[in-house]
N, C-alpha and C positions, 0 to 999 in steps of 0.2 A: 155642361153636364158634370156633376160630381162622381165620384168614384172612393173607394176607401182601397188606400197600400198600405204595406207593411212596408216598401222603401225603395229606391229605386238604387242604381251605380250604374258607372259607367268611367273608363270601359272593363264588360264584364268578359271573360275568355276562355268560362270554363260551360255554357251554356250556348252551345253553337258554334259553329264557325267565326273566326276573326275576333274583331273585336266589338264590341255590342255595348246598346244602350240595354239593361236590362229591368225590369220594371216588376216588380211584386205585389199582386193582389192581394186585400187581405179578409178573410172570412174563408173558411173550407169545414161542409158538413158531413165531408167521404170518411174522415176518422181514418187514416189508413194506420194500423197496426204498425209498431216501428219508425213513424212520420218522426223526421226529425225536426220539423218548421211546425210543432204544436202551437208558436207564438202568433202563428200565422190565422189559425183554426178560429177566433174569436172574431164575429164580422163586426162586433161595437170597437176593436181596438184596433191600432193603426190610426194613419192620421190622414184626416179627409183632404180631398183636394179635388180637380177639375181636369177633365181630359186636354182641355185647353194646357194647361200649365204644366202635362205630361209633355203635350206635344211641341212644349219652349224648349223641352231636354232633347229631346229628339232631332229637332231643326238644327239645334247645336250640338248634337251629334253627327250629325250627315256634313255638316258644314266642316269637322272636324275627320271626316271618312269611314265613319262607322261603316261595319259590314253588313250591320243587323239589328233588329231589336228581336230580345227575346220579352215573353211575357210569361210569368209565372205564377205563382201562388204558395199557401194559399188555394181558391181555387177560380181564376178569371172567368168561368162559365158561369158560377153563380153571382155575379155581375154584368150577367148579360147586353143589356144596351151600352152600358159604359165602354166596355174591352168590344163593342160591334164600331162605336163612335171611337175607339183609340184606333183602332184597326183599318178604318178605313180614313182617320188623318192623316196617318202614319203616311200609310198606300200615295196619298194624295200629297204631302208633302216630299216624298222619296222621288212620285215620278215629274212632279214638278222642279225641282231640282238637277235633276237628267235633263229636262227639255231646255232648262234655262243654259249647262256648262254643253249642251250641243254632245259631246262624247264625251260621256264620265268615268271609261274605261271598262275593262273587262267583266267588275264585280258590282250589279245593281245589287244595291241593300237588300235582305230579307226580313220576314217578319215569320219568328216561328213563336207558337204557343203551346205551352204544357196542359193539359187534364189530365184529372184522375180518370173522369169520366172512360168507360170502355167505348170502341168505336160505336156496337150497340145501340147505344144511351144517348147518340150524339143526335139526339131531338128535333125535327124542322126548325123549330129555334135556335137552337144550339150550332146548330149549321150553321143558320143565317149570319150569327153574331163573328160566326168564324169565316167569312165569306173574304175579309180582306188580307187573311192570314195565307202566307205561300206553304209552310209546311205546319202541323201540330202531331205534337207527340203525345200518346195518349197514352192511359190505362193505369188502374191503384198498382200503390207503392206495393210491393209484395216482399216482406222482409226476409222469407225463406228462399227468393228463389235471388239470388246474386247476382250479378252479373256483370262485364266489362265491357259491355257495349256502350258505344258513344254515346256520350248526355244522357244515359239512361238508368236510373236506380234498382227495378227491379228486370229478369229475362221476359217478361211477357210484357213488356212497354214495347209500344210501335211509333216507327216514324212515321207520318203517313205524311205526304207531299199532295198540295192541294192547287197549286200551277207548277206550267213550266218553268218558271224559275227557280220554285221549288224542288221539282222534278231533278235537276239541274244540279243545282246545289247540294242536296241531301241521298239523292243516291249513291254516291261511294259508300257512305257512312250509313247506309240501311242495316249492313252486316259486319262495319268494322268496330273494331275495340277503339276506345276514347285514344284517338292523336296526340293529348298531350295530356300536362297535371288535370287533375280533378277536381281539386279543389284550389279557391283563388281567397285568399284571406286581403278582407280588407277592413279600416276603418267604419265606424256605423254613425247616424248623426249625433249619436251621444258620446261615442268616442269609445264606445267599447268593439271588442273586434268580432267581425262578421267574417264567416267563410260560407263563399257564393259555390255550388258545383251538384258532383254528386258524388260523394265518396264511397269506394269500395269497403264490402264489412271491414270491419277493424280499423279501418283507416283513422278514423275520427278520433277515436277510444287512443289508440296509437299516438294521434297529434296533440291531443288533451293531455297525455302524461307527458310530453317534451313540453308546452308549453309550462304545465306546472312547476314540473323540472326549474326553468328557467323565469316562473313566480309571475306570470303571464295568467292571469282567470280569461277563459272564453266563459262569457257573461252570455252571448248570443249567436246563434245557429242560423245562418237562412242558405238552405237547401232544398229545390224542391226537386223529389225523386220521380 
């Protein structure tokens, strides 16, 4: 099955707990006011590939102890069957790995997913596709209303936990402020530098003048709030 990203990393630390395979959709028609991943917005651009050849990253994340995969955008919903067929490899390759090491210790992998979409909107489709997903974080980017809540861009984003592992996982962090940095600056496959997270206002505008300071261009942004 194909699929179109904007790019994947790993490991990613500022989208979730631990450390993650993280994965970017690429097409988003919500427009959010203030979106800093506009690069993301265009469903012709990004670079085509196959849920198959996602889930070679993933196997080789788990094999390496990943915590999680997060999936982002962009917007993964409007690539519906794809992100339902990542979702539930994922699932299938996470809990066949558990069965094979017999005890894989305290922390089974999660799979959380970002939409704009408001819970509302989340469609008997929309659901289904998110059926393999243990937590998704919902609701548009809102550039007025701030906030420091974990992994989240604007105050009216929710967590919503969709099993109990889920459940499990993401309830401390329902109501607490982001545990660590917010933003994770990494390499891109062009070699210009990507920062993965969700930055507090100013933050960004604040790290763009240190880097120019220090003759560093951020050519590329991927954030999704």
């Amino acid at each position: 099955m194909e699929l179109r990203l904007d790019g994947t990393h790993y490991p990613l630390e500022t989208l979730g707990p631990g450390k993650r395979l993280g994965v970017w959709f690429q097409g988003c028609s919500l427009a959010c006011a203030g979106c800093m991943s506009r690069h993301t917005w265009d469903p012709a651009a990004g670079t085509s590939t196959t849920v198959a050849e996602v889930l070679g990253l993933w196997r080789r994340a788990l094999a390496d102890g990943a915590d999680g995969l997060t999936v982002s955008g962009g917007e993964p919903l409007q690539q519906a069957e794809a992100l339902a067929g990542l979702l539930t490899g994922a699932a299938r390759l996470r809990d066949g790995a558990r069965r094979h090491e017999g005890s894989a210790g305290p922390r089974l992998p999660d799979l959380l997913v970002y939409t704009g979409y408001e819970p509302g909107e989340l469609t008997p489709g929309r659901r289904r596709a998110l059926d393999g997903a243990d937590a998704v974080i919902t609701g548009r980017f809102r550039v007025a209303e701030p906030t420091r809540l974990a992994w989240r861009g604007s105050a009216n984003q929710r967590i919503l936990p969709l099993t109990p592992l889920g459940a499990a996982r993401y309830a401390p962090y329902l109501t607490r402020e982001s545990p660590g940095p917010r933003l994770q600056p990494a390499p891109g496959p062009d070699g210009a530098l990507r920062l993965h997270g969700v930055p507090l206002r100013g933050e960004l505008a604040a790290l763009e003048r240190l880097l120019k300071r220090d003759g560093v261009a951020l050519t590329d942004r991927s954030w999704r709030p």
